[in-house]
N, C-alpha and C positions, 0 to 999 in steps of 0.2 A: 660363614654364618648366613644362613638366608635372611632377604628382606623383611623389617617385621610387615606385620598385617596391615596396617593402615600405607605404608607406603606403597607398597602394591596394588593397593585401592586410591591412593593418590595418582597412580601413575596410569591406571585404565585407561579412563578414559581419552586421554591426549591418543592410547594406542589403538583404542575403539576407531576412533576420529579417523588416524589414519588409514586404518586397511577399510575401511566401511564408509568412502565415500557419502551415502546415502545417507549414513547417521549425523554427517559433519557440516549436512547442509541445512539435515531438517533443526539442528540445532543451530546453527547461524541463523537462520529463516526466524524461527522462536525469537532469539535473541533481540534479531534487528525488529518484530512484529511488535514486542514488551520495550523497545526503545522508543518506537513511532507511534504506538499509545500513548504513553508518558508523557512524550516530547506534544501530541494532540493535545493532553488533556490541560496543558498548559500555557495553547494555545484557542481553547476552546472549539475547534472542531476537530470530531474522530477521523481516521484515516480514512474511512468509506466516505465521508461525508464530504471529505478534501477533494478524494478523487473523482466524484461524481460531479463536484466545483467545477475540476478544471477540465471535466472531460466538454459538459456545457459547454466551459467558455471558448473551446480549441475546436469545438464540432458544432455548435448549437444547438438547439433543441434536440433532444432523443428522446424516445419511447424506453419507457424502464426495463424492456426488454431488452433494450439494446445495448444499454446502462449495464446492466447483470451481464450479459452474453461478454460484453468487450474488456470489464473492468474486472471478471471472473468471481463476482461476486452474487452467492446464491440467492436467486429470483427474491423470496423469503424476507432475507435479511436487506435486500432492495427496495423493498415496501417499507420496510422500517425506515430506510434513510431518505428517503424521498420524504415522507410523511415528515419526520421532522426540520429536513429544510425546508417543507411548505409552510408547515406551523409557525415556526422561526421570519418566515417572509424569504428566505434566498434565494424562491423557485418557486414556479406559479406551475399548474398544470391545466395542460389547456386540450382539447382535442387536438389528435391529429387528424391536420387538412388532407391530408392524404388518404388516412386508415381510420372513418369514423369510429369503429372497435375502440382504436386506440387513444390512450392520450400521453402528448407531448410533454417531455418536463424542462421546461427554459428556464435559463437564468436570471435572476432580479440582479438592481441595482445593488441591494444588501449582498445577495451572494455575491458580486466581483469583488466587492469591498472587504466580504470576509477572506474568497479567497488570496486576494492581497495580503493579506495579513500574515495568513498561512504557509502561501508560498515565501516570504518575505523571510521565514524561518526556519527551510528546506535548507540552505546552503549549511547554516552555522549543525542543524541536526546531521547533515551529510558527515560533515567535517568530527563531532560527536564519534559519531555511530564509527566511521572506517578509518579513524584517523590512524590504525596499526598500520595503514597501509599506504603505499606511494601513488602518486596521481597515476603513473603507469598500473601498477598493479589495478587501480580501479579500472583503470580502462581496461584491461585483460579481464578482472571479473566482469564486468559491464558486459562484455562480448560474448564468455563461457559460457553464463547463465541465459542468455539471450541463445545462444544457439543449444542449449539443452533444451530450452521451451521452443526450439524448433522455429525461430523470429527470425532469423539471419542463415544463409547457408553457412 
């Protein structure tokens, strides 16, 4: 007796997933991108806004060009988030001393303290988000996906 209908269409996707690589990541990617929304929006900064925090606090000042260029985040939607951590107070923009053109975008006392916050709720979200998987296996995806974007030989 063949499969009925619905379980066959139960069973797709899992076998999409496997021979198609490239569907099984952009849906993981999806996944974990609607987790770290969620998990942001409950912590009251978006994810762009997090990572422009911490890029500040680990580089210091950058040009929003350099912001979008590193954090792969389009020019665009770079104005948007800089704009409302200035608004907010977490980052002041200032010229840059080097590139009058330019201006710098530094971090305020508020933004450390938000990112504090933020980052303060990275671990438990990690632990969330991959907990299917063993600290080895993280660290084996951690490495894949790093050498598919070409980061690591």
């Amino acid at each position: 007796m063949p499969p009925k209908a619905a379980d066959r269409e139960a069973a797709y996707f899992p076998r999409l997933a496997a021979e198609r690589l490239d569907i099984a990541l952009c849906r993981a990617s999806a996944a974990v991108a609607r987790a770290a929304e969620a998990r942001a929006g409950e912590t009251g900064i978006g994810v762009g806004q997090h990572l422009v925090l911490k890029m500040l606090a680990e580089v210091g000042p950058s040009s929003q060009r350099v912001l979008s260029d590193q954090l792969r985040i389009d020019r665009s939607v770079m104005v948007g988030i800089c704009d409302s951590l200035e608004k907010a107070g977490h980052v002041r923009r200032e010229r840059d001393a080097d590139d009058r053109r330019a201006y710098a975008v530094t971090l305020t006392g508020s933004g450390r303290r938000l990112l504090a916050r933020a980052e303060d709720a990275v671990p438990e979200f990690l632990d969330d988000t991959f907990g299917n998987l063993t600290p080895a296996e993280r660290e084996r995806l951690s490495t894949l996906l790093a050498k598919c974007l070409g980061l690591r030989p």
